[in-house]
C-alpha positions as CSV (number, residue, x, y, z in Angstrom):
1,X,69.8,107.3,82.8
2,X,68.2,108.1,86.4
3,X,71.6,106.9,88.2
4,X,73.6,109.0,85.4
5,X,71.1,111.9,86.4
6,X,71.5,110.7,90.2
7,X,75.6,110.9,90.3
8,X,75.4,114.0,88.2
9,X,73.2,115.6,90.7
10,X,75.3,114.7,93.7
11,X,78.6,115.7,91.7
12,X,76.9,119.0,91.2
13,X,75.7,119.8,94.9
14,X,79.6,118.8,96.3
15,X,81.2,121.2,93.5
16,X,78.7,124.0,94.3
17,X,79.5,123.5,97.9
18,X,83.2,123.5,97.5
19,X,83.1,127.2,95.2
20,X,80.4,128.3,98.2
21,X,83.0,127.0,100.6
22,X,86.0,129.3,98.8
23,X,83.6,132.5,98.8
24,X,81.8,132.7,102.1
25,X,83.6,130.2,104.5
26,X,81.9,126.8,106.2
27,X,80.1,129.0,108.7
28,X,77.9,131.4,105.8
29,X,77.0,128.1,104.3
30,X,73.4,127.0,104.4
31,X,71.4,124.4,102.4
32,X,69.4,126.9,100.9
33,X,72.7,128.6,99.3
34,X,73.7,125.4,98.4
35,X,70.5,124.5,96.4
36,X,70.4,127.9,94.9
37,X,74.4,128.0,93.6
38,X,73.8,124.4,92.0
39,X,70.6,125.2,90.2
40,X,68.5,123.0,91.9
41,X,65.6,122.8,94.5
42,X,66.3,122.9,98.3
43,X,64.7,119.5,98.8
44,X,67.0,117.6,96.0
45,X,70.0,119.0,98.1
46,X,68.4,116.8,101.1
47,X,68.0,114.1,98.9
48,X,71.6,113.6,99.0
49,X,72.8,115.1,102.2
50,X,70.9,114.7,105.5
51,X,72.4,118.4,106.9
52,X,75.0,120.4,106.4
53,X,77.2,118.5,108.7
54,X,76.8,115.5,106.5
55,X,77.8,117.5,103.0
56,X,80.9,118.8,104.5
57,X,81.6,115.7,105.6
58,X,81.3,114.2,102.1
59,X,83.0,117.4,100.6
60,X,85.5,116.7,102.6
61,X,85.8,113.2,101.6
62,X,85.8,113.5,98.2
63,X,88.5,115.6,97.8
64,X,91.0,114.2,99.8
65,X,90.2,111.0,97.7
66,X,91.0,112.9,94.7
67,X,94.1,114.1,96.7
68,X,95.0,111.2,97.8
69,X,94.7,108.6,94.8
70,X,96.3,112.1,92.4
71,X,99.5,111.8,95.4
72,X,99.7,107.6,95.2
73,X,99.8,107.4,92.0
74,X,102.7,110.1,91.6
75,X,104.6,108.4,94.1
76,X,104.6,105.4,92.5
77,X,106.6,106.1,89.3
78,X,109.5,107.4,91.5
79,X,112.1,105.0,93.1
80,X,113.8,105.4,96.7
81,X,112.6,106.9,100.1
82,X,113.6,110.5,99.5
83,X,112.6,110.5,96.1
84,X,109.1,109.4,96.8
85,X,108.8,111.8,99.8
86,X,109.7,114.7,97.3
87,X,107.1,113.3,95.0
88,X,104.6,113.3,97.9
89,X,105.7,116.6,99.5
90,X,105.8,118.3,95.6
91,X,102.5,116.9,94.4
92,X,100.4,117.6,97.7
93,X,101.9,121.5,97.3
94,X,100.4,122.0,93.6
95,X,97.0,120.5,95.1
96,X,96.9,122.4,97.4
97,X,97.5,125.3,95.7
98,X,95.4,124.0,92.5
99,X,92.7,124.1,95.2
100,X,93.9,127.3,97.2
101,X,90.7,129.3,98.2
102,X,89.2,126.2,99.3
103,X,92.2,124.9,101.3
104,X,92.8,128.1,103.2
105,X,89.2,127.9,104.2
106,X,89.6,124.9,105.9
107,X,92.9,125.3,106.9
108,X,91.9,128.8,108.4
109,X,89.1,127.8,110.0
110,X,89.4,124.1,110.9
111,X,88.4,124.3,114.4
112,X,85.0,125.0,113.8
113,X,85.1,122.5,110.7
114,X,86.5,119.5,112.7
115,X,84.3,120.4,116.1
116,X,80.9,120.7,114.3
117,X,80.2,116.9,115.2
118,X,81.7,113.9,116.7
119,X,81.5,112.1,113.3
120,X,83.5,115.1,111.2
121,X,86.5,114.9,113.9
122,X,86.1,111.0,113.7
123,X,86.4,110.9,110.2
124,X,89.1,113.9,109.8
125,X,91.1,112.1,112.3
126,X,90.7,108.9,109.9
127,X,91.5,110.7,106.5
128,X,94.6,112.1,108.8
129,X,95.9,108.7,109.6
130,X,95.3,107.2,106.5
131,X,97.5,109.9,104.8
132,X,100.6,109.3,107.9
133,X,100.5,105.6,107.4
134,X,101.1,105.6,103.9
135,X,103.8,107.9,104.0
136,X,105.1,105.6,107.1
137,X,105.2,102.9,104.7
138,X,107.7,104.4,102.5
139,X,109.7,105.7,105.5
140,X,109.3,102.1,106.9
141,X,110.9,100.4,103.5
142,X,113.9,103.4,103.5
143,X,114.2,101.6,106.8
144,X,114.5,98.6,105.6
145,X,117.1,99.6,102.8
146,X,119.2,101.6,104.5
147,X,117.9,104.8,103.0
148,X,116.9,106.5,106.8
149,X,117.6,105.5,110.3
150,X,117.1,102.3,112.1
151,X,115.3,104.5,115.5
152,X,112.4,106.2,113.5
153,X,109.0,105.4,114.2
154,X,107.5,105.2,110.4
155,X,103.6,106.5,111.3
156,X,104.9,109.3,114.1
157,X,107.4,110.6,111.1
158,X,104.3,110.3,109.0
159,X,102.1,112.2,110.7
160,X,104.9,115.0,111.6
161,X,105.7,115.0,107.6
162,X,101.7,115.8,107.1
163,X,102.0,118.9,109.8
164,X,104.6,119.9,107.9
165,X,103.4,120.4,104.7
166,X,100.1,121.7,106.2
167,X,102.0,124.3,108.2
168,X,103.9,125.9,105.1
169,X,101.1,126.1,103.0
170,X,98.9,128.1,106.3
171,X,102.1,130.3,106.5
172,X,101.6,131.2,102.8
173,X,98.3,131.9,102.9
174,X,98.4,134.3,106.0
175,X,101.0,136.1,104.3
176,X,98.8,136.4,101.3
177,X,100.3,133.8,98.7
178,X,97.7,131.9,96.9
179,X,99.1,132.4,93.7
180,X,103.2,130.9,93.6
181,X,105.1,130.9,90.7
182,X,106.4,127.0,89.9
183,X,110.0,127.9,91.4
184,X,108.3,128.7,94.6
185,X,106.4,125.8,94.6
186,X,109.9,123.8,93.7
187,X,111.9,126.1,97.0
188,X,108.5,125.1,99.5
189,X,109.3,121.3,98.4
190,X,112.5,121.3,98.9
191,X,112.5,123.4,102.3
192,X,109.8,120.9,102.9
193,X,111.9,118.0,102.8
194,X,115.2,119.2,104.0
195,X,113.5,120.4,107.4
196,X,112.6,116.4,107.9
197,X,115.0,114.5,106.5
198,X,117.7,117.2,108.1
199,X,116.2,119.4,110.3
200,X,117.3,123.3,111.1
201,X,121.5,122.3,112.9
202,X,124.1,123.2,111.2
203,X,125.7,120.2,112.4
């Protein structure tokens, strides 16, 4: 019961942090907001997290594990290269978007989210990498079937297919789209992919 009463506690201090994350930004955040949104005393909050530094970090974290396991498994039921990336591209878009306040927070504001301490860039620049290596590895075996071209380099693609997807969905939000309608969603995934696969020649 006490490490049901533990996880629940923890559970509740990163979704409290995440809405408080939506409404004020990273930079309004404080502990004591934190402990106040979730119900709970100051001191439980640094129970759990050792600073503020260290919940975002684990805020952070946790959701691009949900993210991430949420994408993988998606991309698992399709077959072929470009069907997979369009499974990828598609199901990171909704997430986003499922998650849109608290995305263009970050996204808006990730200087001073990745620069608060060495161990936030280490670890954003690890989530980051994580992310382009797996989508190398399906670049990598459309490689190996003949399914994209012999002269890629699987992880640089990866990582440029990641910027990608970021980059639309800032562009959205600056122009004040947090709410798309599915066909939008459909046109960004398909824009999405064409751009890499194709690029912007005619030719």
């Amino acid at each position: 019961m006490y490490m049901v009463e533990n996880i629940d506690k923890y559970e509740l201090i990163l979704s409290s942090s995440k809405k408080l994350i939506e409404g004020i930004g990273f930079s309004a955040l404080t502990m004591d907001k934190v402990a106040q949104k979730a119900g709970i005393a100051k001191g439980t909050v640094y129970l759990y997290f050792k600073d503020k530094d260290d919940l975002l970090e684990k805020v952070l974290s946790s959701g691009f594990e949900k993210m991430f396991e949420r994408i993988k498994d998606r991309v698992a039921k399709e077959k072929g290269g470009v069907n997979k990336l369009k499974a990828l591209i598609n199901e990171n878009i909704n997430h986003i978007y499922e998650n849109r306040y608290f995305f263009k927070t970050i996204f808006l504001d990730e200087v001073n989210v990745v620069f608060l301490k060495k161990k936030s860039k280490e670890s954003f620049n690890l989530r980051r990498k994580r992310y382009a290596y797996f989508i190398g590895e399906i670049i990598k075996s459309g490689i190996e079937s003949g399914e994209f071209r012999q002269d890629l380099s699987p992880a640089k693609s990866g990582y440029m297919l990641v910027s990608l997807i970021k980059t639309s969905a800032i562009y959205n939000f600056l122009n004040d789209i947090f709410e798309p309608a599915p066909e939008m969603i459909e046109n960004d995934t398909e824009e999405i992919l064409n751009l890499f696969l194709r690029g912007i020649s005619v030719k």
